[in-house]
C-alpha positions as a Markdown table, in Angstrom:
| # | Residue | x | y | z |
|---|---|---|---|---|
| 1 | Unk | 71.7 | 107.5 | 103.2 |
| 2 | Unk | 69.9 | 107.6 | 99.7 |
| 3 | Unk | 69.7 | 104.8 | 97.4 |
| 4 | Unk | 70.1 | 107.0 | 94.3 |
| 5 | Unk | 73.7 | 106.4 | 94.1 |
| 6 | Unk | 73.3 | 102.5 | 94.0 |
| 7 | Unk | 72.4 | 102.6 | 90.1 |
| 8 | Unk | 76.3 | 103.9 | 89.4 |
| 9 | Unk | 77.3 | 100.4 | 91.3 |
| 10 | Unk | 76.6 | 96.9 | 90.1 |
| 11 | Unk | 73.7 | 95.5 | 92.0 |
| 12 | Unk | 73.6 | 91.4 | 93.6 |
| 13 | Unk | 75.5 | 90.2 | 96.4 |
| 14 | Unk | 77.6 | 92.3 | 98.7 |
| 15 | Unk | 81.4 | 92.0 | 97.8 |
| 16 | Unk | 80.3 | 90.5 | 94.3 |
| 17 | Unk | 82.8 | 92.9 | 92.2 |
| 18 | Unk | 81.0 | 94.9 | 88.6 |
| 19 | Unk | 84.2 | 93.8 | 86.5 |
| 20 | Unk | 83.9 | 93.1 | 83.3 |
| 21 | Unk | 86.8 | 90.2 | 82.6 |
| 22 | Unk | 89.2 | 91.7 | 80.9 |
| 23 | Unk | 91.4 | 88.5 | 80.4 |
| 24 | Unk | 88.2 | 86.7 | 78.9 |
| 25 | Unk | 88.3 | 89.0 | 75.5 |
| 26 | Unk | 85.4 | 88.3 | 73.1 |
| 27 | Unk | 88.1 | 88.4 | 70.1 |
| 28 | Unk | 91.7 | 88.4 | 69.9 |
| 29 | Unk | 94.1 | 91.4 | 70.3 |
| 30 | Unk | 94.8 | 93.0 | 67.2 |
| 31 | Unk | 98.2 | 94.3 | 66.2 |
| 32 | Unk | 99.1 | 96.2 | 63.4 |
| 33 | Unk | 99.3 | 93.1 | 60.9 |
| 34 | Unk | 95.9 | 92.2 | 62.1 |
| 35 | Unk | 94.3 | 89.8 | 64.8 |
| 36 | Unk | 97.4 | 87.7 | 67.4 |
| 37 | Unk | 97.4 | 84.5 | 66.4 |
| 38 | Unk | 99.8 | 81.6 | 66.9 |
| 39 | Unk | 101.7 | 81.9 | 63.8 |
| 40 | Unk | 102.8 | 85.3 | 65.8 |
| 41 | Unk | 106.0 | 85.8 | 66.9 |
| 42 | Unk | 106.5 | 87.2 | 70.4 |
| 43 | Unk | 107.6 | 90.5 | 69.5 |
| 44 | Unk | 104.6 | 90.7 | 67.8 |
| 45 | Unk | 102.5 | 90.2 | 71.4 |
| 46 | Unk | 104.4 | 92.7 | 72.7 |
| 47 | Unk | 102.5 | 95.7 | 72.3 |
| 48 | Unk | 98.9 | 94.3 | 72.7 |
| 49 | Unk | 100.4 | 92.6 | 76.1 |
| 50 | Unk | 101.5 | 96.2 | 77.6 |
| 51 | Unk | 98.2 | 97.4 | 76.3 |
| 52 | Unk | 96.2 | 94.9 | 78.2 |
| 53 | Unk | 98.8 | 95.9 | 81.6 |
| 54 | Unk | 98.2 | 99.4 | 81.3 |
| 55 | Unk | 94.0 | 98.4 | 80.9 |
| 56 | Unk | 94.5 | 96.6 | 83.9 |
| 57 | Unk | 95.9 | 99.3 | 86.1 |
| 58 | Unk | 99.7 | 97.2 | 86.7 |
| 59 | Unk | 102.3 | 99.9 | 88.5 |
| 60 | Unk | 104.6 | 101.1 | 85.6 |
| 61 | Unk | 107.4 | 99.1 | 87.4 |
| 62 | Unk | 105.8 | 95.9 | 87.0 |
| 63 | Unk | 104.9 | 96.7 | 83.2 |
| 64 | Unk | 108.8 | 97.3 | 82.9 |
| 65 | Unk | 109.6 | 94.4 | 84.7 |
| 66 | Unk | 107.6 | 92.1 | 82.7 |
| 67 | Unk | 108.3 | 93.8 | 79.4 |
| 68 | Unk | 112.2 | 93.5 | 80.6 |
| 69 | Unk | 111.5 | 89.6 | 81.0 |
| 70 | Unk | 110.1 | 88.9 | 77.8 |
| 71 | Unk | 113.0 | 90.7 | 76.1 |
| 72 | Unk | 115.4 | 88.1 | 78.0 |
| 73 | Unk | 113.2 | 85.3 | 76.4 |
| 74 | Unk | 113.3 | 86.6 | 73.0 |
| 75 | Unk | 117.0 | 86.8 | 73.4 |
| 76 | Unk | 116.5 | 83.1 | 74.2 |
| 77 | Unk | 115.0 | 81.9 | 71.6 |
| 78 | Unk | 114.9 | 81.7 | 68.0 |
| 79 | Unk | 113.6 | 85.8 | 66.8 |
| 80 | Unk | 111.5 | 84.2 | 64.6 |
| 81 | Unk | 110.1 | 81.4 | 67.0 |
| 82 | Unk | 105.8 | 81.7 | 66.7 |
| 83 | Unk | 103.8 | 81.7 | 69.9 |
| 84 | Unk | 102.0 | 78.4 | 68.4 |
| 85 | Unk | 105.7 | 76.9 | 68.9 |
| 86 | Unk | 106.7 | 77.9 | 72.1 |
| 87 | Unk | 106.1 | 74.8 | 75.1 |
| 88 | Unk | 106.5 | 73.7 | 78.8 |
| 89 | Unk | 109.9 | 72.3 | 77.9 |
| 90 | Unk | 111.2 | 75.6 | 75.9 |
| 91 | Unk | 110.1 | 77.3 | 79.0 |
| 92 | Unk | 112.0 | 75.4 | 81.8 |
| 93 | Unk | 115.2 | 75.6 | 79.2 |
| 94 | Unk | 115.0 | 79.4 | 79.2 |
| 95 | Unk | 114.7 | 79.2 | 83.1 |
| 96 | Unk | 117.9 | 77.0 | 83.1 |
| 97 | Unk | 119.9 | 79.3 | 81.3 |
| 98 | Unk | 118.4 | 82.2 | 83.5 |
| 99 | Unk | 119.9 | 80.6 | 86.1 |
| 100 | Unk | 123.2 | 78.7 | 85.3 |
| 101 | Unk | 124.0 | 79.5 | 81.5 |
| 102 | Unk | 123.3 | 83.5 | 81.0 |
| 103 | Unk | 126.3 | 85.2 | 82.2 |
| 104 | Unk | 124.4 | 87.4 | 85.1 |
| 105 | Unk | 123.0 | 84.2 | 86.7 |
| 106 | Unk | 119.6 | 85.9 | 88.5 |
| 107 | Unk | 118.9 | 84.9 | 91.6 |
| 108 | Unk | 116.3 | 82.5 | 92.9 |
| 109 | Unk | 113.9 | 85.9 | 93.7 |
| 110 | Unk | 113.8 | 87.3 | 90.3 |
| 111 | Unk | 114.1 | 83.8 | 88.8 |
| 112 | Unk | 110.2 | 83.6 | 90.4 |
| 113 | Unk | 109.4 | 87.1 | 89.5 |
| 114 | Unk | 110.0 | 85.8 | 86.0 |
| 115 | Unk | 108.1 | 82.6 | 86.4 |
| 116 | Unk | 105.2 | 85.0 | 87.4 |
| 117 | Unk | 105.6 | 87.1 | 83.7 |
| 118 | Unk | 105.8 | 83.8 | 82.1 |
| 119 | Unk | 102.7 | 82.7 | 83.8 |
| 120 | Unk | 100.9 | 86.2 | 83.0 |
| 121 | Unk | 102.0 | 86.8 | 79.6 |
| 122 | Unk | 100.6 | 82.8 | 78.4 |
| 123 | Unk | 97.6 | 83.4 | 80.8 |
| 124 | Unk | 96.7 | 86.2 | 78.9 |
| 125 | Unk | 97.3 | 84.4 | 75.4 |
| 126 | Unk | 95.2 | 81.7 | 76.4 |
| 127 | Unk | 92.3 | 83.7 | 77.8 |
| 128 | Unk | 92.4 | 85.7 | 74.6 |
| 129 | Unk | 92.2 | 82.8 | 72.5 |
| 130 | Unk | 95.4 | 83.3 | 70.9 |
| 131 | Unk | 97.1 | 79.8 | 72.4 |
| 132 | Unk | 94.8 | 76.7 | 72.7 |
| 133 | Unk | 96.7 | 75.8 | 76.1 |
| 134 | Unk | 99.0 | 77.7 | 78.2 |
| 135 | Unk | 102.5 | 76.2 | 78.0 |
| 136 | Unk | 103.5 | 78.2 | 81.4 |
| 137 | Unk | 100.7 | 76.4 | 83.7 |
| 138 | Unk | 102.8 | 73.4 | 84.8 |
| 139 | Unk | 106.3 | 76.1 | 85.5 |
| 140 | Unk | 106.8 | 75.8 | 89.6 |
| 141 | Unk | 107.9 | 78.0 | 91.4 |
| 142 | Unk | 111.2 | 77.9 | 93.3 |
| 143 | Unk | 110.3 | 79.4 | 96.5 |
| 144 | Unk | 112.7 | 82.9 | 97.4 |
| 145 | Unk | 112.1 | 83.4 | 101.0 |
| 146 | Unk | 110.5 | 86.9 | 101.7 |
| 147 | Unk | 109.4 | 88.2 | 104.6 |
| 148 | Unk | 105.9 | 87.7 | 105.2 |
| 149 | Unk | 103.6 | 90.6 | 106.2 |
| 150 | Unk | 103.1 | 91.2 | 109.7 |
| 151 | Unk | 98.9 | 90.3 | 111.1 |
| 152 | Unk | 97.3 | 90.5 | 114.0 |
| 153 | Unk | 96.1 | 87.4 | 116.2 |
| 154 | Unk | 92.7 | 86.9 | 116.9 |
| 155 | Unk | 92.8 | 88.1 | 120.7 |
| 156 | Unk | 95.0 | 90.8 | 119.6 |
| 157 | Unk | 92.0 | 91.6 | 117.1 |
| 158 | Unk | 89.6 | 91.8 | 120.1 |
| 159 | Unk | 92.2 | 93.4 | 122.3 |
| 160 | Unk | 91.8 | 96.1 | 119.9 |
| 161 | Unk | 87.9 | 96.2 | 119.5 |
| 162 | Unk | 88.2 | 95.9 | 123.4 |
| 163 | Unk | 89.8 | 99.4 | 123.1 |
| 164 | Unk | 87.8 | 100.9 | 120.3 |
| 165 | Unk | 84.3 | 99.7 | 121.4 |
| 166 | Unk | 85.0 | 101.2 | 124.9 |
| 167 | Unk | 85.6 | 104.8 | 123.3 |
| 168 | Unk | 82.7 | 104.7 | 121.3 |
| 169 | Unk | 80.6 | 104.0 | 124.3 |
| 170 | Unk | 82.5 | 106.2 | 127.2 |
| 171 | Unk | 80.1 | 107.7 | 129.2 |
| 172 | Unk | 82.3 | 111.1 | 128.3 |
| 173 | Unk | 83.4 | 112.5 | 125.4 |
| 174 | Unk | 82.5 | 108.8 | 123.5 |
| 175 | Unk | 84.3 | 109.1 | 120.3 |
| 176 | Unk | 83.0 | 106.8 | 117.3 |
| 177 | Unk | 85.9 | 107.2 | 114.8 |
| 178 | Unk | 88.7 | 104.3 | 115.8 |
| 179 | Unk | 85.9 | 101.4 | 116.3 |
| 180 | Unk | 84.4 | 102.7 | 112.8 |
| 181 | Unk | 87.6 | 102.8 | 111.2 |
| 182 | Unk | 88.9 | 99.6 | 112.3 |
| 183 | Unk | 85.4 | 97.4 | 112.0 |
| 184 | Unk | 85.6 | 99.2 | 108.3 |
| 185 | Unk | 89.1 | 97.8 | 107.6 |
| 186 | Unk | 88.7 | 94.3 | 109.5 |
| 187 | Unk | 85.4 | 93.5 | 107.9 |
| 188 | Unk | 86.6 | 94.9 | 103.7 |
| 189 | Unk | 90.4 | 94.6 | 103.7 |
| 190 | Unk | 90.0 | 98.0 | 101.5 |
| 191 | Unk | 93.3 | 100.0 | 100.6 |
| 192 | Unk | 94.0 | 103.2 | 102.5 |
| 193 | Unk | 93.3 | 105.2 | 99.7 |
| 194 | Unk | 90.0 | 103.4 | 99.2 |
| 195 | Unk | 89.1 | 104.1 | 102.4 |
| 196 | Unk | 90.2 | 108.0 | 101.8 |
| 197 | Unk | 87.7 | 108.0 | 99.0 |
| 198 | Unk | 84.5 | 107.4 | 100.5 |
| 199 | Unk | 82.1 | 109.1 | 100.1 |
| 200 | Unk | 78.9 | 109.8 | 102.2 |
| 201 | Unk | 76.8 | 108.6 | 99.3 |
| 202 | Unk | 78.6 | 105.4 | 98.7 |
| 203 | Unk | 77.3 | 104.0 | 101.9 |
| 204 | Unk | 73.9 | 102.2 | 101.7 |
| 205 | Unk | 72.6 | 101.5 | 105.3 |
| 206 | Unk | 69.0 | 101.0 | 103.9 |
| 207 | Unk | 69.0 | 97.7 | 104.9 |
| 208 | Unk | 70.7 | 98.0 | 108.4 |
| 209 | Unk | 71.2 | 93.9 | 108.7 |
| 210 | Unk | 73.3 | 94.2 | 105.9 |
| 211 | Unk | 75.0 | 97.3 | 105.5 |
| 212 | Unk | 77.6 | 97.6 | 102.2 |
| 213 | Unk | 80.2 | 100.1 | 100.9 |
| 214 | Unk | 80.4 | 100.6 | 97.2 |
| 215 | Unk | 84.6 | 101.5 | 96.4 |
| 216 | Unk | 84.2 | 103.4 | 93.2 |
| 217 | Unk | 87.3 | 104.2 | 91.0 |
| 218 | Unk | 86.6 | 107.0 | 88.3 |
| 219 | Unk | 88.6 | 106.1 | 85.3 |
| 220 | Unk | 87.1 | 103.4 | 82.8 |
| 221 | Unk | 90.5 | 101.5 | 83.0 |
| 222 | Unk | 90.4 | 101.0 | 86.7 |
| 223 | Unk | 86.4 | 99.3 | 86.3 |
| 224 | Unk | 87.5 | 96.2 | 87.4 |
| 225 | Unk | 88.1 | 97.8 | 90.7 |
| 226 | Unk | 84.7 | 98.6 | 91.7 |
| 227 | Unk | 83.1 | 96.7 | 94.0 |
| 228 | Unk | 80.1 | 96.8 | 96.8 |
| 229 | Unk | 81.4 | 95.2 | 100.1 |
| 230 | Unk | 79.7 | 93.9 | 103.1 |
| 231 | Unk | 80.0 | 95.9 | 106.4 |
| 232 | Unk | 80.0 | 94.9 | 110.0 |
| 233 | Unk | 76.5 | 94.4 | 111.3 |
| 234 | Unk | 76.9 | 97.1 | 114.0 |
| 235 | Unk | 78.0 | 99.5 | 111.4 |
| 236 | Unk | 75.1 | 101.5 | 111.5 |
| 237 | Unk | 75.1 | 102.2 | 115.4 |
| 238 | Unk | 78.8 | 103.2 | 115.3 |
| 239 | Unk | 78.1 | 105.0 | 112.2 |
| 240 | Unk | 75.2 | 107.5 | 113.7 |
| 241 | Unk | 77.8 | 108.0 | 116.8 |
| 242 | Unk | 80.2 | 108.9 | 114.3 |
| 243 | Unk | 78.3 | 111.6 | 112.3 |
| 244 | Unk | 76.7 | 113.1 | 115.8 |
| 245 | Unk | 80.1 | 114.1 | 116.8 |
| 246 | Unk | 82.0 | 115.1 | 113.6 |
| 247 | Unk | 79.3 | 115.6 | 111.0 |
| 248 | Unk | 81.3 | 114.5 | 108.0 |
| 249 | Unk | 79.7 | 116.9 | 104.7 |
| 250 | Unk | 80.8 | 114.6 | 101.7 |
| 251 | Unk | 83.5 | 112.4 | 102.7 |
| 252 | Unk | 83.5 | 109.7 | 105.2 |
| 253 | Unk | 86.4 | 110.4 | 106.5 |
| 254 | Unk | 87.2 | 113.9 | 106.5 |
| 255 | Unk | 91.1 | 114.2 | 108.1 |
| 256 | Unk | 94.0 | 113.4 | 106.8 |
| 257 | Unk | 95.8 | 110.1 | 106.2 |
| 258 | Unk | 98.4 | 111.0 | 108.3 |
| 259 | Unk | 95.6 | 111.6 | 110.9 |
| 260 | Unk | 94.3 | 108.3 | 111.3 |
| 261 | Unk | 97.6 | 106.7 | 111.2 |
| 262 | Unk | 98.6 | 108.3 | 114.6 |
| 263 | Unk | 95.3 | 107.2 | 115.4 |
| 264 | Unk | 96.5 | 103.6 | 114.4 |
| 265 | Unk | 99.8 | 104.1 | 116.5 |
| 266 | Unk | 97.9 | 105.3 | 119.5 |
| 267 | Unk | 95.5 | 102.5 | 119.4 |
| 268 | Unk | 98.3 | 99.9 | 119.1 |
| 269 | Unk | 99.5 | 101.5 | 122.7 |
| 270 | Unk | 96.2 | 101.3 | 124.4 |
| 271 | Unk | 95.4 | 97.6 | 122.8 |
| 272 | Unk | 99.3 | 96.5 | 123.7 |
| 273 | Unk | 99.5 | 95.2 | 120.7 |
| 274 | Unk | 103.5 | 95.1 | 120.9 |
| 275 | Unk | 103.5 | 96.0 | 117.4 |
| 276 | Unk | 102.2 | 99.5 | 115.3 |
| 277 | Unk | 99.2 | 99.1 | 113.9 |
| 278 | Unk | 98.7 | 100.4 | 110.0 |
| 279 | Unk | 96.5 | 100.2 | 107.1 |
| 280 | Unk | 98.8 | 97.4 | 105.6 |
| 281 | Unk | 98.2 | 94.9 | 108.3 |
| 282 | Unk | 94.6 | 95.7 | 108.6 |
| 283 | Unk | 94.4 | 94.5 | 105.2 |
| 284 | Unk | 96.4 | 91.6 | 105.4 |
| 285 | Unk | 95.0 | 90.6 | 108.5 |
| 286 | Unk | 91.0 | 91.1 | 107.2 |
| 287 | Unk | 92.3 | 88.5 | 103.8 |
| 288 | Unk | 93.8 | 86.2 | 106.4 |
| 289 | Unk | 91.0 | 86.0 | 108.7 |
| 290 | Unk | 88.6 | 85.7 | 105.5 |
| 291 | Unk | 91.1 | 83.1 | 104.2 |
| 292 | Unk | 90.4 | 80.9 | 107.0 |
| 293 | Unk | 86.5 | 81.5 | 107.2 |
| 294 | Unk | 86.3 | 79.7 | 104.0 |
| 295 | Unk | 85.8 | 82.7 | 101.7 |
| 296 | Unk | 85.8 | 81.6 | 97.9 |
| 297 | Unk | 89.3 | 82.2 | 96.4 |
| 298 | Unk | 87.6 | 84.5 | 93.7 |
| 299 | Unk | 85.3 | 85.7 | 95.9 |
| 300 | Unk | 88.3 | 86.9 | 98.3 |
| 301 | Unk | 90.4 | 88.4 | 95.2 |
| 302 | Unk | 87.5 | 90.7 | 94.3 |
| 303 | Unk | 87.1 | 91.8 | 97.5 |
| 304 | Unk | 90.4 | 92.9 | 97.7 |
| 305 | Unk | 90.0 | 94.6 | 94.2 |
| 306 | Unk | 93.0 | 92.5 | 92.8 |
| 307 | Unk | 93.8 | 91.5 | 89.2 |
| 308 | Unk | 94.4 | 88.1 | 88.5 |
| 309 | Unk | 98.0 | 88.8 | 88.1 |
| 310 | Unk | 98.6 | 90.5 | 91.2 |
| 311 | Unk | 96.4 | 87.8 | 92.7 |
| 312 | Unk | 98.6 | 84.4 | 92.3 |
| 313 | Unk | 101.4 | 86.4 | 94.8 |
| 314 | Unk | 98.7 | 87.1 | 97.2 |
| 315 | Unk | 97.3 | 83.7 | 97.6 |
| 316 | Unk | 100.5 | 82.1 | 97.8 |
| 317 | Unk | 101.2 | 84.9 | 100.7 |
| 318 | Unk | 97.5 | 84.1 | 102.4 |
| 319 | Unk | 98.4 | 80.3 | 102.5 |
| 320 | Unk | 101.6 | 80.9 | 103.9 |
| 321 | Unk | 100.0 | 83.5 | 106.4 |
| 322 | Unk | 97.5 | 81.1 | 107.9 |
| 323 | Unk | 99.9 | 78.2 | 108.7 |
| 324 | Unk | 102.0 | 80.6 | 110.5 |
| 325 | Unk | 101.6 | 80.1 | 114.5 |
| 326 | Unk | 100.3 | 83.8 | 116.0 |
């Protein structure tokens, strides 16, 4: 592939992500009475914190959600209360009432969803230098039992390249796709519609020892996202298979989604995997299995394109993930 496209990318270390921090902002957020400060009240943060959400790409549900959550601690406290006043121990009151004084007690799920706002919203205030320390650090979670999401084992994972490496190498009708598209997903943890996106020119197999994907996201808000990650070191074999038989023109992947999930399915039947294989668990299982490698905690959340935010759910979920038995 060329290496014209590589100046679009941030250059360095595969899987080393191009984002700008948004959290660490160089100045305050403003509002419309000037720069956030302590002396602010919450409802003044308001509007500069869903500004910041939507910069960072948050579903709209979670922007409600969180916007929802900070109403119910305004209704809490004092209107006039100033972020400069608010502490660990005003915190863990609100949580009290949240769940034994406010007439709809929540339950023990939400009452951690709301821990998670608390612990966003003050992050944010402290990385924008509005707060000198954030008063929703030390808040602990309560520990709602969710299902966890379903992996693969490690002999299921070479039960399944078993499968795939034996198709790309049949002596008939050798088909390259499922061992590219599973090595692809094992080895990045990319979303399915990351891995819709790719394009032929994002690839750069100039160095074939250490081939690397670039996932690019067009709109500015969504920079953070962007990220070159490392591919499998047989990538380039598999990849040459791949392109004699179907010839791709611009995207890697030229099918529909739908396509390779029944791929997915049928793979799970040859592999005996017990279970239907999807993107989701590819994902899941690629964090996991980097999880126990070692992987940097920030290294991992770039990797996965995750904001901060989304991030402290996910690492509680990897930890849980690898002390499960498979």
């Amino acid at each position: 592939m060329t290496t014209e496209q590589m100046e679009l990318f941030p250059l360095g270390h595969p899987e080393e992500g191009g984002e700008r921090d948004a959290l660490n902002l160089p100045q305050p957020p403003r509002t419309a009475q000037g720069p956030l400060s302590a002396s602010s009240t919450l409802g003044d943060a308001l509007d500069p914190f869903t500004e910041h959400m939507h910069d960072r790409e948050l579903a709209e549900n979670t922007i409600k959600s969180f916007l929802y959550d900070l109403g119910l601690l305004r209704e809490y406290l004092d209107q006039d209360a100033t972020l400069g006043e608010l502490s660990t121990r005003q915190l863990e009151g609100f949580l009290h009432w949240l769940r034994h004084e406010r007439e709809a007690p929540c339950s023990l799920r939400s009452l951690d969803r709301r821990i998670t706002t608390l612990k966003a919203f003050f992050e944010w205030l402290t990385n924008a230098r509005v707060l000198p320390e954030n008063p929703a650090e030390p808040l602990v979670y309560h520990g709602a039992n969710s299902p966890l999401p379903e992996i693969l084992s490690d002999a299921q994972v070479e039960a399944l390249l078993d499968v795939t490496r034996s198709m790309r190498d049949a002596p008939e009708a050798p088909d390259a796709r499922p061992h590219l598209l599973i090595t692809l997903l094992l080895a990045t943890g990319m979303k399915k519609a990351e891995c819709m996106r790719i394009r032929l020119e994002h690839l750069d197999l100039s160095n074939l020892k250490q081939p690397s994907v670039y996932i690019h996201y067009e709109k500015p808000r969504q920079r953070f996202k962007r990220r070159r990650l490392a591919l499998p070191d047989d990538f380039a074999p598999t990849f040459e298979a791949y392109m004699r038989r179907y010839q791709p023109q611009e995207l890697l992947l030229e099918c529909t989604g739908r396509n390779l999930e029944y791929m997915l399915h049928s793979l799970s039947e040859l592999a005996r995997l017990n279970t239907k294989l999807t993107f989701e668990m590819l994902r899941w299982t690629s964090a996991v299995r980097a999880f126990k490698e070692g992987m940097d905690p920030e290294r991992l959340r770039r990797r996965l394109g995750l904001s901060r935010i989304t991030w402290r759910e996910t690492w509680e979920t990897l930890q849980a993930l690898a002390e499960e038995p498979l």
